[in-house]
C-alpha atoms as an extended CHARMM CRD file, in Angstrom:
* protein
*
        79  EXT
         1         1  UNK       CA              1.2710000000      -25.2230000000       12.6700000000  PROA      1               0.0000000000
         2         2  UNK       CA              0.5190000000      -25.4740000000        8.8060000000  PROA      2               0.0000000000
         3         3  UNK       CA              3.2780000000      -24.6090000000        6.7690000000  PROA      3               0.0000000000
         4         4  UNK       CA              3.9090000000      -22.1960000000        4.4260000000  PROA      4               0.0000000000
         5         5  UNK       CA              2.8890000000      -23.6500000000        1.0400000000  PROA      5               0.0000000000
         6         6  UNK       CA             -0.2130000000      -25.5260000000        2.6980000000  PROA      6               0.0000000000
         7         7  UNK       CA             -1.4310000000      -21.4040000000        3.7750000000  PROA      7               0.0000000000
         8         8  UNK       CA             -0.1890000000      -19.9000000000        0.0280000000  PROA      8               0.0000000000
         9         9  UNK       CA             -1.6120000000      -22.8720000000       -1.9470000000  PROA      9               0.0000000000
        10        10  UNK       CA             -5.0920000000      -21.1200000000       -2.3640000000  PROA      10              0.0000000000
        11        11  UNK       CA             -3.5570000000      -17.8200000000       -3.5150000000  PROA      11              0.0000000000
        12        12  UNK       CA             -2.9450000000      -16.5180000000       -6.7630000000  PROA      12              0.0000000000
        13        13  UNK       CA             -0.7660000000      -13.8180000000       -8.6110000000  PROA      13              0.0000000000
        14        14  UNK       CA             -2.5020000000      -11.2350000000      -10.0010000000  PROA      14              0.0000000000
        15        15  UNK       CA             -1.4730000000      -11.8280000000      -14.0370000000  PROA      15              0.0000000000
        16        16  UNK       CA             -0.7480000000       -8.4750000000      -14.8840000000  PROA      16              0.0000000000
        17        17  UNK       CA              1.4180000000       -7.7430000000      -11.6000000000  PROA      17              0.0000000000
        18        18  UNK       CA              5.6890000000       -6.9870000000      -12.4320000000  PROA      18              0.0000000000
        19        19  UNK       CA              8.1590000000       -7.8120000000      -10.3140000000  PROA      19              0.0000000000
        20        20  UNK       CA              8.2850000000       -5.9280000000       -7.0030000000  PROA      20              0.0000000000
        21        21  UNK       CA              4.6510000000       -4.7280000000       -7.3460000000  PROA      21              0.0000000000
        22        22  UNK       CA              2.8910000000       -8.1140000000       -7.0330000000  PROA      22              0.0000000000
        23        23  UNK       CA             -0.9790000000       -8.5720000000       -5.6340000000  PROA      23              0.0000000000
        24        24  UNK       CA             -2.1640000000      -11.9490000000       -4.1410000000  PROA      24              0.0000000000
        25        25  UNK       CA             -5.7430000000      -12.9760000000       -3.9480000000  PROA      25              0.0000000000
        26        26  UNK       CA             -7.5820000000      -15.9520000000       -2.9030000000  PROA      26              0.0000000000
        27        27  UNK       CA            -11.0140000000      -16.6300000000       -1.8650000000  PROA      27              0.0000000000
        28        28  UNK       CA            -11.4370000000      -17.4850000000        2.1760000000  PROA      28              0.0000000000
        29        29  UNK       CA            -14.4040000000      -18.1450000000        3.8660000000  PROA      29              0.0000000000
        30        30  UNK       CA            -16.6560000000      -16.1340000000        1.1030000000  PROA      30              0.0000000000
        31        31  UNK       CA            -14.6150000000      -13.0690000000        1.1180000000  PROA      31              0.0000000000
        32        32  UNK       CA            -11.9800000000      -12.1930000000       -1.1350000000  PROA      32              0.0000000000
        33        33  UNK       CA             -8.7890000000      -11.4100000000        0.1290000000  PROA      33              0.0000000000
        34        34  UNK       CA             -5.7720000000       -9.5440000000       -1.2390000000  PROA      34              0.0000000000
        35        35  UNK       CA             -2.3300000000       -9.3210000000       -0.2240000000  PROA      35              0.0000000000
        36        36  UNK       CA              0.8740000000       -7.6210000000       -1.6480000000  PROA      36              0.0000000000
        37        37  UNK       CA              4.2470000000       -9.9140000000       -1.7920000000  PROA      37              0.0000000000
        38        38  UNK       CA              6.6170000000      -10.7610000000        0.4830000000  PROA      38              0.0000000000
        39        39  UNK       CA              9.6960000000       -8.9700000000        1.0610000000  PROA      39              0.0000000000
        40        40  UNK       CA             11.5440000000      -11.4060000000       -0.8340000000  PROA      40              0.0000000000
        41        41  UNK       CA              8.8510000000      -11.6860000000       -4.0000000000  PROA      41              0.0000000000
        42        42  UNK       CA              8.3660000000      -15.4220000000       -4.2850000000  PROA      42              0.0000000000
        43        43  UNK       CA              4.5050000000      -15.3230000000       -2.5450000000  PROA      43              0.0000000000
        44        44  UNK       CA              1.9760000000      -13.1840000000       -0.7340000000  PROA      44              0.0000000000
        45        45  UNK       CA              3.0590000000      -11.2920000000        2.2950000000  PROA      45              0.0000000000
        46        46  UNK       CA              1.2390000000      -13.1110000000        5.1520000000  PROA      46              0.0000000000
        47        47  UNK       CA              2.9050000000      -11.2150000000        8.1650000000  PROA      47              0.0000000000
        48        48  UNK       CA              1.2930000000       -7.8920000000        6.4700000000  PROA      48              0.0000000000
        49        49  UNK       CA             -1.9820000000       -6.6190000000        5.9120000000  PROA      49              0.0000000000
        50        50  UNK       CA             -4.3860000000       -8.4110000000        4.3720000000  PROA      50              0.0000000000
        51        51  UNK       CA             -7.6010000000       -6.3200000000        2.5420000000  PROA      51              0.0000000000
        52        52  UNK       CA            -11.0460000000       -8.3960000000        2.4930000000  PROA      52              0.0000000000
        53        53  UNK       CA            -13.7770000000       -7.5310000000        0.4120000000  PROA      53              0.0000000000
        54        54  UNK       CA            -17.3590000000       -9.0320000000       -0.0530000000  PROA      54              0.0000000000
        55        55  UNK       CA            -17.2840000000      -10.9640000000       -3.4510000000  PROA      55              0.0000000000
        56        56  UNK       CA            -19.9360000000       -8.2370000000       -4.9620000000  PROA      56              0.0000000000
        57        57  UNK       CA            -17.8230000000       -5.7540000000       -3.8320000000  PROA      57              0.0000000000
        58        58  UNK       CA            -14.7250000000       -7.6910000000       -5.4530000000  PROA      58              0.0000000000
        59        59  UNK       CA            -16.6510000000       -7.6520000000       -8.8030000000  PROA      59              0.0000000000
        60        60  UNK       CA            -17.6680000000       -3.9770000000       -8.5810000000  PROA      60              0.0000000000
        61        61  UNK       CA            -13.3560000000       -3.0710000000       -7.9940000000  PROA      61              0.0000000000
        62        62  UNK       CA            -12.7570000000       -5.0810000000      -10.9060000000  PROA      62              0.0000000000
        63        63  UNK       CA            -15.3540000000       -3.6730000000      -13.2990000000  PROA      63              0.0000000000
        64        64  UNK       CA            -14.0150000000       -0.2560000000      -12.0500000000  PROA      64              0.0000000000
        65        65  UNK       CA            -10.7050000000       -1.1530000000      -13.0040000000  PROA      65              0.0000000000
        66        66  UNK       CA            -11.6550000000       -2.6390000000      -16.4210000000  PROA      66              0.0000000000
        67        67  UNK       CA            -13.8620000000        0.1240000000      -17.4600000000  PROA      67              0.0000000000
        68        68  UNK       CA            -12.6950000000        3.6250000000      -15.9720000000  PROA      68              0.0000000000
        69        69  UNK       CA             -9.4670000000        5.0590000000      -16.2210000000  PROA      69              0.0000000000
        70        70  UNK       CA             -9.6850000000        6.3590000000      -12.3080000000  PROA      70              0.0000000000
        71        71  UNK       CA             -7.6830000000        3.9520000000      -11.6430000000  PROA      71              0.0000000000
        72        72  UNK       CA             -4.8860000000        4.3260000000      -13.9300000000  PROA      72              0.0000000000
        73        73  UNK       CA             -1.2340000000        6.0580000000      -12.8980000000  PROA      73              0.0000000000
        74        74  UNK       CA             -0.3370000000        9.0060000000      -13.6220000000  PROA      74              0.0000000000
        75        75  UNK       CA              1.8200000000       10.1740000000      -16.7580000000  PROA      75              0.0000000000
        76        76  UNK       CA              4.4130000000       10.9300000000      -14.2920000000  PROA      76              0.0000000000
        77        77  UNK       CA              4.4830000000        7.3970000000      -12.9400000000  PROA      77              0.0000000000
        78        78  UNK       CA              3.5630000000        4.7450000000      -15.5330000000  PROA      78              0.0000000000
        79        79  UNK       CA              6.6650000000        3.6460000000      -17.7100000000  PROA      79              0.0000000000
């Protein structure tokens, strides 16, 4: 069975993620794959669910994301 940092060595923290709201990605097999943290914060959550996504459809999230404020919180919720 491989351990634990030879299955989170490929991922990476998302650079703009805070404590308690981290996102994990990694690319596996040609997909992209994201993953929130574990319970206790120090990597990605591999006992929950895992979201894949074609690479072009990766790119397309992101450019959403950088260019559109659809995905922005609420007033209610940010700070």
């Amino acid at each position: 069975m491989p351990t634990r940092e030879y299955l989170t060595e490929a991922w990476r923290k998302a650079a703009q993620s805070e404590s308690g709201g981290c996102v994990w990605v990694r690319l596996s097999d040609g997909r992209v794959e994201v993953v929130g943290s574990s319970p206790t914060g120090d990597g990605p959550d591999l006992a929950g669910p895992v979201n894949r996504f074609a690479p072009h459809e990766w790119r397309v999230f992101l450019a959403g994301v950088r260019t559109s404020s659809r995905f922005d919180l609420p007033v209610s919720m940010s700070a």
